[in-house]
C-alpha positions, 0 to 999 in steps of 0.5 A: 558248354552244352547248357550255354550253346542251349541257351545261345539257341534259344534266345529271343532278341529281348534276352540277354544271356548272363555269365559269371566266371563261365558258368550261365546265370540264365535268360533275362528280360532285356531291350533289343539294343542290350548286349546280348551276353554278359560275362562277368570273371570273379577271379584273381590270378594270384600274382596279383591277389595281395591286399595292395592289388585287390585295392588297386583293382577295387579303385580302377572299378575291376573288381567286386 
């Protein structure tokens, strides 16, 4: 939390702050008209982390 309110703080309109599974990534180079955070979720909930769902996920272009 901290190190994300940090990174929040500081950055310039040229930055992008970039997240994965709510940990921050880190600053990066970006234009003004760039989403300033981007926050991507690497998780599965496991009701739906069968063979058949990950597919499903993988086709409609959810998942990694």
């Amino acid at each position: 939390f901290h190190l994300v309110m940090h990174y929040l703080s500081e950055m310039t309109e040229e930055q992008t702050l970039v997240m994965y599974s709510g940990h921050p990534m880190g600053l990066f180079p970006s234009l003004p008209s760039s989403p300033r955070a981007i926050i991507t979720n690497g998780m599965v909930i496991p009701n739906y982390s069968s063979r058949e769902q990950y597919e499903r996920m993988f086709a409609l272009g959810v998942s990694m």
